[in-house]
C-alpha positions in Angstrom: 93.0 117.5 102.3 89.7 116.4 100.7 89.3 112.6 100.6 86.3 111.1 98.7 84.9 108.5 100.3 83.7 105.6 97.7 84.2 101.9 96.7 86.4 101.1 93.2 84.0 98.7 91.8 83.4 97.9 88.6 80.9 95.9 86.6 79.6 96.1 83.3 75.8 97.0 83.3 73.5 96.7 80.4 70.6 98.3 82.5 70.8 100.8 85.3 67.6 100.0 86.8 67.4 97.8 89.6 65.1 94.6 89.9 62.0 94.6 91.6 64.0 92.0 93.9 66.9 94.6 94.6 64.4 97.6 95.4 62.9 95.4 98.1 65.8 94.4 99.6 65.9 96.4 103.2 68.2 99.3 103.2 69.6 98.7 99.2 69.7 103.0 98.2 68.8 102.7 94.8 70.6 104.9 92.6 69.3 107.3 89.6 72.0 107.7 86.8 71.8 110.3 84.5 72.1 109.2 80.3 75.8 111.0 80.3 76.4 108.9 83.4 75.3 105.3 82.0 77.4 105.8 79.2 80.6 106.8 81.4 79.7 103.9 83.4 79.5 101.6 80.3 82.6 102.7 78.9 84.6 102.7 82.7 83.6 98.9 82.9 84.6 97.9 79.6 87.9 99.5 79.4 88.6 97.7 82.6 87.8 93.7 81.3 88.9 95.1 78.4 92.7 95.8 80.8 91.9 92.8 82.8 92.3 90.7 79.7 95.2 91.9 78.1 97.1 91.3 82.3 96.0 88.4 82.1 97.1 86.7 78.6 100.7 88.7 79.5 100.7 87.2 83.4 102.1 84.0 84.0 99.0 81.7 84.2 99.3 80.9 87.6 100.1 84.2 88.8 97.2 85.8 90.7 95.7 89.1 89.4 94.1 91.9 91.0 93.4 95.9 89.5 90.4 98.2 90.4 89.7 99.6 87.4 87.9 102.7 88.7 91.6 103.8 90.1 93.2 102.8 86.8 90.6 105.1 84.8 90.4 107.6 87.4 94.2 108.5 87.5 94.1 108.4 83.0 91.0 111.0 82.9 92.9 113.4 85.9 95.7 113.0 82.4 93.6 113.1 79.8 92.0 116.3 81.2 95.3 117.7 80.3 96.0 116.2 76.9 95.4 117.6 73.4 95.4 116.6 69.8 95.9 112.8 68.7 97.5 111.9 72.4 93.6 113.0 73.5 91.8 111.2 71.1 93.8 107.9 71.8 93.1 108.5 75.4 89.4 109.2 74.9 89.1 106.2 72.6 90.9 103.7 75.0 88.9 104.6 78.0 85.8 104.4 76.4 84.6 108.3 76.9 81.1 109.1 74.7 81.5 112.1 72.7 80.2 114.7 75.4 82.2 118.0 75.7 84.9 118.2 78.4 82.3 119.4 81.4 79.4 117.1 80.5 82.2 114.7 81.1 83.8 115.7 84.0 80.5 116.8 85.9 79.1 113.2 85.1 82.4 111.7 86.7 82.1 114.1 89.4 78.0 113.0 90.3 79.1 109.3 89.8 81.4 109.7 92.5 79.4 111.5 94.8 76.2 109.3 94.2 78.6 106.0 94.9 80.2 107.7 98.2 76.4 108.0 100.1 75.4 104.5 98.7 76.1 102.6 101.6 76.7 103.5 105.5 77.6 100.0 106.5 80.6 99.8 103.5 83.6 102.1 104.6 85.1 103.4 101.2 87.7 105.5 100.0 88.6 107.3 96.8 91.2 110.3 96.9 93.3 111.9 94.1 96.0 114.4 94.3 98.4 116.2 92.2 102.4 116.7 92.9 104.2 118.7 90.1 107.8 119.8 91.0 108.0 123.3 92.3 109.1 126.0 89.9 107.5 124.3 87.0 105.1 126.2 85.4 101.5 123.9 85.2 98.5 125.4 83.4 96.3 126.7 85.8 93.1 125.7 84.3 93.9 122.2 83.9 94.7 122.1 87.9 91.5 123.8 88.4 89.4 121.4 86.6 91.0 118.6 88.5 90.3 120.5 91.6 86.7 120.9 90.8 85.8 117.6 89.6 88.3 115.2 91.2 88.8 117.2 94.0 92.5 116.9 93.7 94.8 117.4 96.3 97.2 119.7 94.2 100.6 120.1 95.9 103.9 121.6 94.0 106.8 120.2 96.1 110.6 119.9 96.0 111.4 117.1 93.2 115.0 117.7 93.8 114.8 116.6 98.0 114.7 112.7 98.8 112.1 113.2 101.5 109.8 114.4 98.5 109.6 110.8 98.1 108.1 110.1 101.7 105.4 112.9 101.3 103.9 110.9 98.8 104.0 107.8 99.8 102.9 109.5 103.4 99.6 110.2 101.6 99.3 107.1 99.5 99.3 105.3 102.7 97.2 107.2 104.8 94.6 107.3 102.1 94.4 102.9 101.6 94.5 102.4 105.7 98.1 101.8 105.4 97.8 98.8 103.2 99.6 100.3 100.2 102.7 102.0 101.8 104.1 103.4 98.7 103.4 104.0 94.9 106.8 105.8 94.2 110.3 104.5 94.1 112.2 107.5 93.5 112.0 110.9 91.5 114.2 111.6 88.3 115.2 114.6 87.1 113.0 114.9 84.2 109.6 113.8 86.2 107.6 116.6 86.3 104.1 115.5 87.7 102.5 112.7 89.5 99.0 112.4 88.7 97.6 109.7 91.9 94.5 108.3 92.8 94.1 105.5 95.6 91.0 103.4 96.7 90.2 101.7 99.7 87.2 99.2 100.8 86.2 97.7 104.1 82.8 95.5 103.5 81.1 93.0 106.0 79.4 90.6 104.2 75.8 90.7 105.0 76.0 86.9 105.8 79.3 86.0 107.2 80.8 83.0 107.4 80.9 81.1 110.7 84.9 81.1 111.3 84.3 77.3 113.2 83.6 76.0 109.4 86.9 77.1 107.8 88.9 74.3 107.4 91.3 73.0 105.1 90.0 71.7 101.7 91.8 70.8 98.5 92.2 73.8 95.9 92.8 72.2 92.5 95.4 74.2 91.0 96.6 74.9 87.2 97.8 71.6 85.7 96.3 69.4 88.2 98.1 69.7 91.4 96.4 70.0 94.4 96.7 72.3 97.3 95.0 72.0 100.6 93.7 75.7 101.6 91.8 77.6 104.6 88.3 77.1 103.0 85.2 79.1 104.3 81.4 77.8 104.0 77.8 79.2 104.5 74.5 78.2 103.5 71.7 80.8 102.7 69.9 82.6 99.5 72.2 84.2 97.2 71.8 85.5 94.0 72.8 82.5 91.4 73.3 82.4 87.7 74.4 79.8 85.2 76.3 81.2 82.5 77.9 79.9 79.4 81.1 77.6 80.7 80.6 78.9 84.1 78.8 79.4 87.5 78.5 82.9 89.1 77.4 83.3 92.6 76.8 87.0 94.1 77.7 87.6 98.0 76.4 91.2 99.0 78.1 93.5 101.8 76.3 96.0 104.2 72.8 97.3 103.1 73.4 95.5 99.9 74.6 98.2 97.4 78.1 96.6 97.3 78.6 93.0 96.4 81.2 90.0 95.6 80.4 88.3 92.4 82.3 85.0 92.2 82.8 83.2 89.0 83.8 79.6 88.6 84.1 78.2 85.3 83.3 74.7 84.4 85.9 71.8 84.8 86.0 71.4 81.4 86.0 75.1 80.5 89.0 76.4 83.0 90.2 80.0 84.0 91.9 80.7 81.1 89.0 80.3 78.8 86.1 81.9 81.3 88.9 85.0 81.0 89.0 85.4 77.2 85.5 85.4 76.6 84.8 88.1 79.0 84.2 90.9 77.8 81.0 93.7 78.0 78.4 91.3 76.3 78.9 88.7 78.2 79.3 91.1 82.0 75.9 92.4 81.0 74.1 89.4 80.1 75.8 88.3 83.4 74.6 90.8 86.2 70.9 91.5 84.6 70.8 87.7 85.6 71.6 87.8 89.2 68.1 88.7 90.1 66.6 86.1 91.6 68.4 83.9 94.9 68.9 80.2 95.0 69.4 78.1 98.1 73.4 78.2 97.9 75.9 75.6 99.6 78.9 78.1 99.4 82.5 77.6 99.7 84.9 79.8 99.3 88.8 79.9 100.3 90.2 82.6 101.9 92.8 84.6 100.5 95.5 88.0 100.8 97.7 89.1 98.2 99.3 91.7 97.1 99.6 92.6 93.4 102.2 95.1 91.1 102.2 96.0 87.6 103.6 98.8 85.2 100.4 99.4 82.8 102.7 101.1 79.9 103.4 98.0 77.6 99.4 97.1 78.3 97.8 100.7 77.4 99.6 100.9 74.1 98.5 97.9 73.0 95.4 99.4 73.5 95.9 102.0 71.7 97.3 104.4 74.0 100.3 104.8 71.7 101.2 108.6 71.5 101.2 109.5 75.2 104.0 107.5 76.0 105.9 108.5 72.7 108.5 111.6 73.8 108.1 112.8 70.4 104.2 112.8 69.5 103.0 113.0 73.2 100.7 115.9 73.6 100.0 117.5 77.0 99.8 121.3 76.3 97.2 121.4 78.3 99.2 120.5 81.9 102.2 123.2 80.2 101.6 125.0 77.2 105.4 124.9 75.6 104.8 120.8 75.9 107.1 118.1 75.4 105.3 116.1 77.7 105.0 112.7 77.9 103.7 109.7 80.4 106.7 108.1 81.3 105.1 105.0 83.2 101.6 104.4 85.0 101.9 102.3 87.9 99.0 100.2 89.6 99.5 98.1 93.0 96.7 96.9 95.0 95.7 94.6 98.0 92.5 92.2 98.6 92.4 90.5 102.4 88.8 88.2 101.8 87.2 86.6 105.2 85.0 85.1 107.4 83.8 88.7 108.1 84.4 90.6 104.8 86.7 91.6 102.2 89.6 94.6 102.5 90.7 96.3 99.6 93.2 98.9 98.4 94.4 100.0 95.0 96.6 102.7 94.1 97.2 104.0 90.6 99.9 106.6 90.0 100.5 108.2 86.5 104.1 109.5 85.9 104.9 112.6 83.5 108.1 113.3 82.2 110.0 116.1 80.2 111.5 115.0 76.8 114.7 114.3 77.1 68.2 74.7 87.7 65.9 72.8 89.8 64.4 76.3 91.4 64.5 74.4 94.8 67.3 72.1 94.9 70.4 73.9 97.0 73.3 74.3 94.9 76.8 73.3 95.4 79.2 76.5 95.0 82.8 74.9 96.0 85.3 77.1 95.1 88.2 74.5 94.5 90.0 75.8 91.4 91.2 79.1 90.4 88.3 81.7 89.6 87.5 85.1 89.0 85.7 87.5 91.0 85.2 91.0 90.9 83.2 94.0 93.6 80.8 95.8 92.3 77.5 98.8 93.5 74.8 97.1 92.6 72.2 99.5 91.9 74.5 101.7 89.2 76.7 98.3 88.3 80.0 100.1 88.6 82.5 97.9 88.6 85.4 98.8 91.2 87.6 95.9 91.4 88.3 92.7 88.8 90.9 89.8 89.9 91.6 86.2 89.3 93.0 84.1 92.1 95.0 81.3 90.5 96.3 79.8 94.1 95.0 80.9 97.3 
């Protein structure tokens, strides 16, 4: 088995040059994209706050939220690759693809992943997909072999029919997160056909941790007012810093400095709910080309682990991935050429640990087919006391691996 080794990060960059400030940073690997790349990039970061958005407005508002959007597009373009007609074009529209041929496409995904997987030493990172199709059905051979070649896909036909079928995925789903997802499916019906998988795991040390004899407990203001008193971490140093409209955003870097935390906190009067909905790709970019400089920061941040579940069918066809869960217009000829096809579910769960000495973090996504039937000198004070967003991104490319909104500690 094959398993990539990269971060799931994902931020929306409007220029994929690094500063003069990020090229001087010791040990920051800058990172040439090519044009085919940028706009993959582009479109893979605004498909995901484009997803984030819709979770969001459909969660409960003081449910806590967490995808990596990198897994989400990653296991949709491993389908896509097999889809043809309208189904395709949804697809293609929804996750943002540029209107490159299918290898220009697959090749840039394929460099992207390979350029993010060397970009830092110091940050341990995992990307892997795979492939199960029951044994005995008959799967195009060139659609397994372009997932092969530019996913590098685990493909494995296996016996749909025996419980323990079950296990051997999940098996791999864990080993491939460091155990912190166990398992992505519940149980195989008769007319699944194919699980389409990818998984992502991140281990980063922030490059200035925070001293565990300063974590105390502070009040978190949650939704409506109440108070909470929460495990609260705090540092001092030079961070990047950016005012924003309604918001703050304060950058924490891991390792040599590719990978990075960026923490929004939106205004008292502006609240979560608002900073959310007017997110989107204008605003991400304006956002990170101003995290250049650093300000004296006064940081603190609460800790927090959860866990977090969602079936993404009701939230891709709104949209506008309509047809490839319809039974009756679905079109995946290219995975089996007699069709009748469709994606019965898409399935995202995911993990986020954040400490004194880092921040783990684990996604899975698993795609199901089925057969029809300032003052530059003043310090400033970053105290994280009410829900905020924050997502991981690599710097030098601005791929944004993980979005999430943290609602109560």
């Amino acid at each position: 088995m094959k398993i990539f080794s990269v971060l799931a990060i994902l931020l929306i960059f409007p220029l994929f040059s690094c500063s003069e400030k990020e090229k001087a940073e010791p040990g920051l690997k800058k990172i040439d994209l090519s044009p085919e790349q940028i706009e993959i990039v582009q479109g893979m970061n605004s498909f995901g706050i484009d997803l984030f958005s819709k979770i969001c407005v459909n969660e409960e508002p003081s449910k806590n939220v967490f995808i990596s959007p990198l897994s989400i597009h990653m296991a949709l373009s491993m389908t896509w690759n097999g889809a043809g007609g309208e189904t395709r074009d949804q697809m293609m529209d929804v996750l943002n693809y540029p209107s490159y041929d299918d290898q220009e496409i697959n090749s840039a995904i394929k460099k992207l992943i390979a350029d993010l997987l060397s970009a830092d030493e110091k940050v341990e990172t995992v990307i892997a997909n795979s492939i199960w199709h029951r044994d005995g059905y008959a799967v195009e051979e060139d659609f397994l072999e372009v997932n092969r070649k530019y996913f590098d896909a685990l493909v494995e036909a296996a016996d749909f029919d025996d419980p323990e079928t079950v296990d051997l995925i999940n098996d791999w789903v864990a080993e491939t997160t460091n155990n912190r997802i166990e398992d992505i499916i519940e149980n195989i019906d008769p007319e699944h056909v194919m699980f389409l998988i990818n998984a992502v795991y991140f281990n980063g040390i922030w490059q200035k941790e925070f001293v565990e004899e300063n974590t105390e407990k502070r009040p978190f203001y949650l939704q409506g007012g109440d108070e909470k008193e929460v495990m609260t971490m705090e540092t001092e140093g030079g961070f990047p810093y950016t005012p924003g409209n309604g918001y703050h955003a304060v950058e924490l870097p891991y390792g040599h400095g590719n990978y990075s935390m960026i923490v929004l906190l939106p205004d008292p009067e502006t609240g979560i709910e608002e900073l959310t909905g007017m997110l989107d790709g204008e605003e991400w970019a304006e956002l990170t080309a101003s995290l250049n400089g650093k300000r004296d920061i006064h940081m603190r941040l609460p800790r927090f682990t959860f866990e977090y579940d969602i079936q993404l069918k009701d939230v891709l066809v709104s949209l506008g991935m309509e047809d490839a869960f319809d039974e009756y217009n679905a079109d995946f000829t290219g995975i089996n050429q007699d069709g009748g096809l469709y994606v019965s579910e898409a399935r995202h769960k995911s993990f986020i640990d954040v400490n004194e000495e880092g921040t783990e973090a684990a996604a899975v996504t698993s795609v199901e087919i089925g057969v029809v039937s300032y003052d530059p000198d003043r310090p400033v004070f970053f105290h994280v006391n009410r829900p905020f967003l924050f997502a991981i991104r690599e710097r030098t490319t601005n791929t944004l691996l993980f979005l999430g909104r943290v609602t109560e500690p």
